[in-house]
PDB file of the backbone (N, CA, C, O) and the ligand in Angstrom, with CONECT records:
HET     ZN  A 101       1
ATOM      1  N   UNK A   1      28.432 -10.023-214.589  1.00  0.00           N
ATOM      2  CA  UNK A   1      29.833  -9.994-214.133  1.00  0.00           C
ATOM      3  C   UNK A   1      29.864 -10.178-212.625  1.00  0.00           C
ATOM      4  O   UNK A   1      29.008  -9.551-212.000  1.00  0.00           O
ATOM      5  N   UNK A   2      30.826 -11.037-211.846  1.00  0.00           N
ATOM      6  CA  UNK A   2      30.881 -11.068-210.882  1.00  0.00           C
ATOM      7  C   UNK A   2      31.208 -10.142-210.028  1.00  0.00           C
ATOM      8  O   UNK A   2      31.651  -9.073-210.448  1.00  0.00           O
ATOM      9  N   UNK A   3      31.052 -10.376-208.678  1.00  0.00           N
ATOM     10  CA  UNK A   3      31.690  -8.744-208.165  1.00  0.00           C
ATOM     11  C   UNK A   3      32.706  -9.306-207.283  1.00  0.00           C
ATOM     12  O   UNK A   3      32.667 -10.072-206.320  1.00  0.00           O
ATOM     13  N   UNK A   4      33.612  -8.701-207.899  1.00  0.00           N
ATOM     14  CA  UNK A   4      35.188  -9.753-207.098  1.00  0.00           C
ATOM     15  C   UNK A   4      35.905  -8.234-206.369  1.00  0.00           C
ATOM     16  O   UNK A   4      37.133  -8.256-206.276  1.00  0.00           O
ATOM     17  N   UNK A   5      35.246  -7.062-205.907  1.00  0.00           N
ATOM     18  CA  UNK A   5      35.686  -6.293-205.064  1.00  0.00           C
ATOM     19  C   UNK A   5      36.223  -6.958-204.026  1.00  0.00           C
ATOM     20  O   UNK A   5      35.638  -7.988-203.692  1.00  0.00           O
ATOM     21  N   UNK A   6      37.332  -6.588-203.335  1.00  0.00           N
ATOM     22  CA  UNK A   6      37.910  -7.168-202.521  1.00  0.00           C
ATOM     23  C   UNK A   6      37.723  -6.553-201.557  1.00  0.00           C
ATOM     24  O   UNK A   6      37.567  -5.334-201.497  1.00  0.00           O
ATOM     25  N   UNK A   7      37.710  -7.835-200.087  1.00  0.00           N
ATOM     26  CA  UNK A   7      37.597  -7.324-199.023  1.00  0.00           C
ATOM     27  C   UNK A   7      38.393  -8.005-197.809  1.00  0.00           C
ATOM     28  O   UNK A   7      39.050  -9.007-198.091  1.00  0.00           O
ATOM     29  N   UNK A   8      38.392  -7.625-196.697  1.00  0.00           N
ATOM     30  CA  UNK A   8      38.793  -8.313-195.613  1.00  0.00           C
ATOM     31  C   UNK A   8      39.170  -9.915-195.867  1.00  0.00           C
ATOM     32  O   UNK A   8      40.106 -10.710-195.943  1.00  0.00           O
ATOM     33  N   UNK A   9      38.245  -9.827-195.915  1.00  0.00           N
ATOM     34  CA  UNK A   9      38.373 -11.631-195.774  1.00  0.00           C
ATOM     35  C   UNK A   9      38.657 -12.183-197.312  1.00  0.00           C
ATOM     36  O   UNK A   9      38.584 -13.407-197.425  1.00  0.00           O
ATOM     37  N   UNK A  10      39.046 -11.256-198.787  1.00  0.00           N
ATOM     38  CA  UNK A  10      39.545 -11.801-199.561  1.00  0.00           C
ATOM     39  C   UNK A  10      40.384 -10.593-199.915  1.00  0.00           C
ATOM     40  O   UNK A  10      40.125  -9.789-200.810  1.00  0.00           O
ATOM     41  N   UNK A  11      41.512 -10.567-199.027  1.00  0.00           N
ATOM     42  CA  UNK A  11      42.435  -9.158-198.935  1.00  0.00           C
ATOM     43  C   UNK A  11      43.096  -9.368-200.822  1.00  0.00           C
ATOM     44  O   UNK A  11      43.371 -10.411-201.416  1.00  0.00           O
ATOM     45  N   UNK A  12      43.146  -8.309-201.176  1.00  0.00           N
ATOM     46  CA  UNK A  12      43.777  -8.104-202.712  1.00  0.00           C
ATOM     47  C   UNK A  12      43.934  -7.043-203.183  1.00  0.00           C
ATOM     48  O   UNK A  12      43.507  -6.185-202.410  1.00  0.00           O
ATOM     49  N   UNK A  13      44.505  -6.463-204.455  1.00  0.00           N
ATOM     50  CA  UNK A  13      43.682  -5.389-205.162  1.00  0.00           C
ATOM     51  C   UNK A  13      43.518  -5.796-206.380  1.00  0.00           C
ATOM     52  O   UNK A  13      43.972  -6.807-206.916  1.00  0.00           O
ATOM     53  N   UNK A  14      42.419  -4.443-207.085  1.00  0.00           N
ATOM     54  CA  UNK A  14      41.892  -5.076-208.227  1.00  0.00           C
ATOM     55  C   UNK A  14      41.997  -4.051-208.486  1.00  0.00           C
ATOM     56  O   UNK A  14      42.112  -3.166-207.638  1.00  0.00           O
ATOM     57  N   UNK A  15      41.990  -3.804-210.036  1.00  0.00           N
ATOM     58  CA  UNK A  15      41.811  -2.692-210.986  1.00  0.00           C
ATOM     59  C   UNK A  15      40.794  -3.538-212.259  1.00  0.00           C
ATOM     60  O   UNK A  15      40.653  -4.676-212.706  1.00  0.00           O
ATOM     61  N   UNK A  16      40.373  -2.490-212.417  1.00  0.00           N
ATOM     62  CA  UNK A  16      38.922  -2.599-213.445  1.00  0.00           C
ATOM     63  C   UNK A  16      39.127  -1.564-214.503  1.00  0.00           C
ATOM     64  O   UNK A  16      39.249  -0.455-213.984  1.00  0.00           O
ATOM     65  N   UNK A  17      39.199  -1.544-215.702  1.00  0.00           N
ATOM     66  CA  UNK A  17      39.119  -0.562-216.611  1.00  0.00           C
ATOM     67  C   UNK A  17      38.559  -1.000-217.616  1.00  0.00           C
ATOM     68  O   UNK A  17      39.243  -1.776-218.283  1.00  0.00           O
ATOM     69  N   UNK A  18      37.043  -0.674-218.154  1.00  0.00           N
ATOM     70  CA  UNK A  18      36.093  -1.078-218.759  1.00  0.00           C
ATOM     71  C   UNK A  18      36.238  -0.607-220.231  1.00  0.00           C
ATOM     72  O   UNK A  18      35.275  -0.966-220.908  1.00  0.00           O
ATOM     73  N   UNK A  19      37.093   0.035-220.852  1.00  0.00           N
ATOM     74  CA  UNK A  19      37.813   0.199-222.028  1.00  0.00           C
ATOM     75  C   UNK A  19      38.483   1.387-222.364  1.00  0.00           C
ATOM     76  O   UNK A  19      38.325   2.441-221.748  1.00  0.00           O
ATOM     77  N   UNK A  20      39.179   1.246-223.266  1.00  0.00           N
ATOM     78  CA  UNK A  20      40.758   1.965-222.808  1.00  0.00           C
ATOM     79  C   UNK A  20      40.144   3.266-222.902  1.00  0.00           C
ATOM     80  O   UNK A  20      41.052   4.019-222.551  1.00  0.00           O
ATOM     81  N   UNK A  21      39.232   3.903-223.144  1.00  0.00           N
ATOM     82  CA  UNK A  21      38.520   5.272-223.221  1.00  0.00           C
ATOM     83  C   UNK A  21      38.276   5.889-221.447  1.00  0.00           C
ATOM     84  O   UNK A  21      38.273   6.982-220.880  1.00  0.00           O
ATOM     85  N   UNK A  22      38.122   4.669-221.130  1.00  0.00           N
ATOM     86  CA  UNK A  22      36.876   4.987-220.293  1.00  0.00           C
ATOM     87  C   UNK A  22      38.404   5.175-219.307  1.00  0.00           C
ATOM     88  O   UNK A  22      39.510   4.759-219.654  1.00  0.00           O
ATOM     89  N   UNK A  23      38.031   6.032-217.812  1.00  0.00           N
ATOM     90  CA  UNK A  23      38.889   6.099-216.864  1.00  0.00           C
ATOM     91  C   UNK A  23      38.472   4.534-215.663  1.00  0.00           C
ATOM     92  O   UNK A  23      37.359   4.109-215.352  1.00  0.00           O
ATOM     93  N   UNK A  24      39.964   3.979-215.210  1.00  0.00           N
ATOM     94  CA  UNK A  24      39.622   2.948-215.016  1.00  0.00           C
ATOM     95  C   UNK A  24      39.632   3.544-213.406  1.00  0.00           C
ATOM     96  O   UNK A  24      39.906   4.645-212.927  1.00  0.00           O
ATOM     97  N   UNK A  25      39.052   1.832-212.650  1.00  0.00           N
ATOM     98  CA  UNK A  25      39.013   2.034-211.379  1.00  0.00           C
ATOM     99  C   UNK A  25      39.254   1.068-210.282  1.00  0.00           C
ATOM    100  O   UNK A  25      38.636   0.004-210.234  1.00  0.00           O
ATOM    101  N   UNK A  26      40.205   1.438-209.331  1.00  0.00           N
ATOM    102  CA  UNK A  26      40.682   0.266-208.130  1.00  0.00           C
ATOM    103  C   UNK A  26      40.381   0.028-206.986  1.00  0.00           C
ATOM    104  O   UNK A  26      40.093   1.057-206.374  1.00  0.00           O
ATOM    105  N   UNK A  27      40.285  -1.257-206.160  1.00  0.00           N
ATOM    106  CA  UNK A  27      39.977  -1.229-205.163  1.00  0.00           C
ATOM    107  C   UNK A  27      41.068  -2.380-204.121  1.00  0.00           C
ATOM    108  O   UNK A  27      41.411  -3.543-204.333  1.00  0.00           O
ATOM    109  N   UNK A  28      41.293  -1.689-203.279  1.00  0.00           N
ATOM    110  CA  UNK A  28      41.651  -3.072-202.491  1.00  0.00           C
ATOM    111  C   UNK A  28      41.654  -2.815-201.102  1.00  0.00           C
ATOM    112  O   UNK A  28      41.608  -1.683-200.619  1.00  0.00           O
ATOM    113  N   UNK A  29      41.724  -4.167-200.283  1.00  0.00           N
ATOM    114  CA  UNK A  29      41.642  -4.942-199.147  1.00  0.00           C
ATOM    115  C   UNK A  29      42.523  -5.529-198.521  1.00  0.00           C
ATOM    116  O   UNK A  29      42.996  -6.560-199.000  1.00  0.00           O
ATOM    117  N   UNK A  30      43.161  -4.824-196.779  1.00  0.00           N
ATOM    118  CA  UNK A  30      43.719  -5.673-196.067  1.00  0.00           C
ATOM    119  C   UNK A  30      43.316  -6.944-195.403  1.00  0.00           C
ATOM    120  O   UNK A  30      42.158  -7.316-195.589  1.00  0.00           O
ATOM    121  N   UNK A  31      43.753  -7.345-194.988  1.00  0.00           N
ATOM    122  CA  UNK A  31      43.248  -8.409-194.236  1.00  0.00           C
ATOM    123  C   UNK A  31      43.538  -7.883-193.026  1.00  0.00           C
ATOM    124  O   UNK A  31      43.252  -8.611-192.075  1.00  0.00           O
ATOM    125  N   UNK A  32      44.089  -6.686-192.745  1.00  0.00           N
ATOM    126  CA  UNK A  32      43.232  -5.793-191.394  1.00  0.00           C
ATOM    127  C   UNK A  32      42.561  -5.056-191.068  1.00  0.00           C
ATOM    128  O   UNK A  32      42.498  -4.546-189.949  1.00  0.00           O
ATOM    129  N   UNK A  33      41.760  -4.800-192.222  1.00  0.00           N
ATOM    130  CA  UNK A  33      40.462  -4.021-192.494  1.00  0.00           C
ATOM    131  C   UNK A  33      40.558  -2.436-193.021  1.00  0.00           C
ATOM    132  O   UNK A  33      39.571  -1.704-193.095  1.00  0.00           O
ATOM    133  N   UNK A  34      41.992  -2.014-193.394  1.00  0.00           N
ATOM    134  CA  UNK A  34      42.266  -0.994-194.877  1.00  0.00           C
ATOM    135  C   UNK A  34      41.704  -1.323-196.027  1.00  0.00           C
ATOM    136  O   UNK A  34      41.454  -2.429-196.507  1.00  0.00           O
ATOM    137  N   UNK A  35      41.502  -0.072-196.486  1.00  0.00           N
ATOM    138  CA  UNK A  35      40.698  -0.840-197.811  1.00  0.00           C
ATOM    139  C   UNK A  35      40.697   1.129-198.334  1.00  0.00           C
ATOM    140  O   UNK A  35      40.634   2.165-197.673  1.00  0.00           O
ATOM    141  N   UNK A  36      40.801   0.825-199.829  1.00  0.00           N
ATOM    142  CA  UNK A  36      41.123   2.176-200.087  1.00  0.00           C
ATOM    143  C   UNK A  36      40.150   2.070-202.204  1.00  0.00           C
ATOM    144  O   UNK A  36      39.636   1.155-202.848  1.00  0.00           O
ATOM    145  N   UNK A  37      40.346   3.238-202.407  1.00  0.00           N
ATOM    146  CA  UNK A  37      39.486   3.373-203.966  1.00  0.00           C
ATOM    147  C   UNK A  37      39.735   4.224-204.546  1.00  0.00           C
ATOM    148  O   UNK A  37      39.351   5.342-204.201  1.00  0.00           O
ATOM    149  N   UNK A  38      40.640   3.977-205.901  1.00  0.00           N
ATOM    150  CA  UNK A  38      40.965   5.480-206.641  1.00  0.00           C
ATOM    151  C   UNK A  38      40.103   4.906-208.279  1.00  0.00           C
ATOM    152  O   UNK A  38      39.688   3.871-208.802  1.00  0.00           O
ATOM    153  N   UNK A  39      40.191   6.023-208.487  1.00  0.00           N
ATOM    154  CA  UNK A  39      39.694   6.193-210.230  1.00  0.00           C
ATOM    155  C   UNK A  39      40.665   6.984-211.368  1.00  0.00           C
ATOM    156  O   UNK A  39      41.208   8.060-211.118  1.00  0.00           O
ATOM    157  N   UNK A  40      40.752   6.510-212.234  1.00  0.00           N
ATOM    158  CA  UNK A  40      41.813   6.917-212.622  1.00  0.00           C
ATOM    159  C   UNK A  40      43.226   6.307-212.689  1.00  0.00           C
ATOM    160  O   UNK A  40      43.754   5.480-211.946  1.00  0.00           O
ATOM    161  N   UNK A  41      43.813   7.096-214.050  1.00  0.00           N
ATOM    162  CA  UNK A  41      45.438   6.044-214.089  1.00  0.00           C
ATOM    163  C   UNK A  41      46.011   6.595-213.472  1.00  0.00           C
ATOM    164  O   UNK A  41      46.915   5.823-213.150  1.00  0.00           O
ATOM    165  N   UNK A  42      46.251   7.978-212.758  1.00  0.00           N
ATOM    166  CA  UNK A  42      47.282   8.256-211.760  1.00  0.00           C
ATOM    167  C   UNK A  42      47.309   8.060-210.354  1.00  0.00           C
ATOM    168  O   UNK A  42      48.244   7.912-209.568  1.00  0.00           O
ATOM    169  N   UNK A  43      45.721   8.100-210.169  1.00  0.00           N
ATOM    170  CA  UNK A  43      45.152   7.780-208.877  1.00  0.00           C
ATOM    171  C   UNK A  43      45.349   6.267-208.622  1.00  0.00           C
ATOM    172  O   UNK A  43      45.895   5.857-207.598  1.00  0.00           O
ATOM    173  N   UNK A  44      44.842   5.384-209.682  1.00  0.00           N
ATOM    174  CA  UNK A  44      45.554   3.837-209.443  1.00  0.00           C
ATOM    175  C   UNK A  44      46.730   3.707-209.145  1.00  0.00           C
ATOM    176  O   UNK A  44      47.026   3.130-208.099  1.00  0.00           O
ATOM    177  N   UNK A  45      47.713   4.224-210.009  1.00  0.00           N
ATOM    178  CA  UNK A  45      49.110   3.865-209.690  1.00  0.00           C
ATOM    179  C   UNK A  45      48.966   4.665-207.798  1.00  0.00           C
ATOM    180  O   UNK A  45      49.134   4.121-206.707  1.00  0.00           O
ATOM    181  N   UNK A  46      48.735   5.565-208.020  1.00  0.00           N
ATOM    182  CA  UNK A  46      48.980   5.940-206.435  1.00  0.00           C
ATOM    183  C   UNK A  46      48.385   4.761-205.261  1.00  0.00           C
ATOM    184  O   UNK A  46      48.946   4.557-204.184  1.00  0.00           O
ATOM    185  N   UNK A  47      47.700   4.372-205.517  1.00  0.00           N
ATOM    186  CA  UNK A  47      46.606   3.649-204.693  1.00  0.00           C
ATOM    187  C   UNK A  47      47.310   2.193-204.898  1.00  0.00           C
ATOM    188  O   UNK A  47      47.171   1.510-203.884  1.00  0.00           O
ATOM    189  N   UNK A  48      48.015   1.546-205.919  1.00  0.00           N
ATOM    190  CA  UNK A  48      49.149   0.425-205.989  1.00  0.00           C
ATOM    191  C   UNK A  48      50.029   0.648-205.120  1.00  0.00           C
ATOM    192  O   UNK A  48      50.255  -0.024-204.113  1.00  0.00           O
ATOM    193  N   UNK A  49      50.635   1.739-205.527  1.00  0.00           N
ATOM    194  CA  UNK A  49      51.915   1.947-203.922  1.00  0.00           C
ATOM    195  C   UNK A  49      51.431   2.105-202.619  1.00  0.00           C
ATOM    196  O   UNK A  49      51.886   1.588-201.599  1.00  0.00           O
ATOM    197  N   UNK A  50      50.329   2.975-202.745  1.00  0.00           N
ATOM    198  CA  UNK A  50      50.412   2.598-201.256  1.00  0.00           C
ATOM    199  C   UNK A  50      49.877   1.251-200.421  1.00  0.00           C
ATOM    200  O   UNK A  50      49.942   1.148-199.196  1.00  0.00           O
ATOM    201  N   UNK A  51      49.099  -0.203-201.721  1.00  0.00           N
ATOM    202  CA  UNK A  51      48.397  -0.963-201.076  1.00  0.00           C
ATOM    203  C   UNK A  51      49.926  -1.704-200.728  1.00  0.00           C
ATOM    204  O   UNK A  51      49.960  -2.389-199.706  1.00  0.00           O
ATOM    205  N   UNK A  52      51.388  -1.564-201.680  1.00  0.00           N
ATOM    206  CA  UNK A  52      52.325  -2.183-201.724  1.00  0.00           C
ATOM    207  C   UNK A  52      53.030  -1.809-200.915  1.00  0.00           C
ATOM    208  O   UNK A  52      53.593  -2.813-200.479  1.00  0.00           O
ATOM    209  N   UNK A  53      53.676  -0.208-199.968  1.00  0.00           N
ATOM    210  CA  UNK A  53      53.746   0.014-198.924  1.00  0.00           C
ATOM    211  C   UNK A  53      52.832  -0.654-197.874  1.00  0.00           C
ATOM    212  O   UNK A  53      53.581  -1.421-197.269  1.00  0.00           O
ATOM    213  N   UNK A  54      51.937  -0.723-197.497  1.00  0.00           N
ATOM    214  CA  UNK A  54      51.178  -0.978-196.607  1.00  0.00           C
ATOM    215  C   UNK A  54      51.405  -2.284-196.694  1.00  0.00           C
ATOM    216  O   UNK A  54      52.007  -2.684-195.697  1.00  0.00           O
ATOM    217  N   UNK A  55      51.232  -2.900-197.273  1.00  0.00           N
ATOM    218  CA  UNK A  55      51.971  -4.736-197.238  1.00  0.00           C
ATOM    219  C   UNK A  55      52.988  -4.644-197.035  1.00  0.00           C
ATOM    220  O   UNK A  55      53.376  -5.667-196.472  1.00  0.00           O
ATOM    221  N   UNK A  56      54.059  -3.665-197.227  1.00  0.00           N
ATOM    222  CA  UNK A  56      55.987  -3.740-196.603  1.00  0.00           C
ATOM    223  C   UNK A  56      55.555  -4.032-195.101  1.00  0.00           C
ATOM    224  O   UNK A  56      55.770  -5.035-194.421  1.00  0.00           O
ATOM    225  N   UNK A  57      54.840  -2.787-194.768  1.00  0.00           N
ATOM    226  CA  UNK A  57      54.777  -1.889-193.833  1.00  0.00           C
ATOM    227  C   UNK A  57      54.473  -3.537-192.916  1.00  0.00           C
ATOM    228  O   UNK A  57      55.355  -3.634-192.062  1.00  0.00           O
ATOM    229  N   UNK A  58      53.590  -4.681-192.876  1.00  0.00           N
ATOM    230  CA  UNK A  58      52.878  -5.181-192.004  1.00  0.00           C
ATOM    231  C   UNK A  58      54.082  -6.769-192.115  1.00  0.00           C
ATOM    232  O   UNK A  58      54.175  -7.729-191.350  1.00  0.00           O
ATOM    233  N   UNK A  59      54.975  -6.379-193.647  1.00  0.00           N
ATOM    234  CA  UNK A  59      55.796  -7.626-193.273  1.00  0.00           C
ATOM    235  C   UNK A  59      57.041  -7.342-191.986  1.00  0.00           C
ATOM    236  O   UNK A  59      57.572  -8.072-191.149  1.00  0.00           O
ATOM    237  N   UNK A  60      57.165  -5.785-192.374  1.00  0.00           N
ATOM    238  CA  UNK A  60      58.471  -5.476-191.558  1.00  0.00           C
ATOM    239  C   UNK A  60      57.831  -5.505-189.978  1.00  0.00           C
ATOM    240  O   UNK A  60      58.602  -5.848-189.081  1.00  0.00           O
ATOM    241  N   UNK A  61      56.850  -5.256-189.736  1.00  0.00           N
ATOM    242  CA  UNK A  61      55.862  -5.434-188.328  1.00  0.00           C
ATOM    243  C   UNK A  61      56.334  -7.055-187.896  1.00  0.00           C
ATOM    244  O   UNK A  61      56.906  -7.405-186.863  1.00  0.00           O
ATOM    245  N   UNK A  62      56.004  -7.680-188.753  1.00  0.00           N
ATOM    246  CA  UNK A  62      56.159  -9.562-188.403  1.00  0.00           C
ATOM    247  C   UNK A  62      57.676  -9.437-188.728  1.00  0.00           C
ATOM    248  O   UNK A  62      58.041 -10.425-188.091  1.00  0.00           O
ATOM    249  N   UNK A  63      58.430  -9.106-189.077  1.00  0.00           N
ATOM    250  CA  UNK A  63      59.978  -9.515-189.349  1.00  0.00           C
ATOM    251  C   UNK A  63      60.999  -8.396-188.327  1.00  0.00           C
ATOM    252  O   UNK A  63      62.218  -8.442-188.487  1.00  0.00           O
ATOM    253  N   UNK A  64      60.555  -7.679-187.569  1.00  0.00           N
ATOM    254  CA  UNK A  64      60.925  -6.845-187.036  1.00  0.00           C
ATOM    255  C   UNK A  64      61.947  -7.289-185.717  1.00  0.00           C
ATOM    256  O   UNK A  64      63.076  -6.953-185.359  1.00  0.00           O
ATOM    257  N   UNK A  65      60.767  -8.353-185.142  1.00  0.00           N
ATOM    258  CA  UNK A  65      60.916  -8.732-183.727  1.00  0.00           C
ATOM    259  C   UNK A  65      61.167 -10.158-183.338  1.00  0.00           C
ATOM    260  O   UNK A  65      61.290 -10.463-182.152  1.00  0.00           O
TER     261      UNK A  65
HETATM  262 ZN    ZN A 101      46.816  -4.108-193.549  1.00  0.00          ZN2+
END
């Protein structure tokens, strides 16, 4: 399997959950060098909002001014 963890220079997030038993796990990447990792379905969803805040957060930075 490839390792498509994301990073800097391929800013994203990813979630991985290796079968529906198993607790799954996320990772993602700014392209300003944030980068964060939860495990788990509540901890993912948490770790979605904030990669999705943090992308508001850097459009309203560029749309601000
Ligand atoms: Zn960022």
């Amino acid at each position: 399997m490839p390792d498509l963890t994301p990073t800097p220079d391929f800013p994203g997030l990813r979630i991985t959950k290796p079968s529906s038993y198993a607790p799954g796990s996320a990772d993602y990447a700014c392209a300003c060098g944030q980068s964060g990792h939860a495990t788990g379905d509540t901890a993912i969803r948490a770790l979605r909002n904030e990669y999705d805040t943090h992308r508001q957060n850097h459009a309203m930075e560029r749309g601000a001014r």
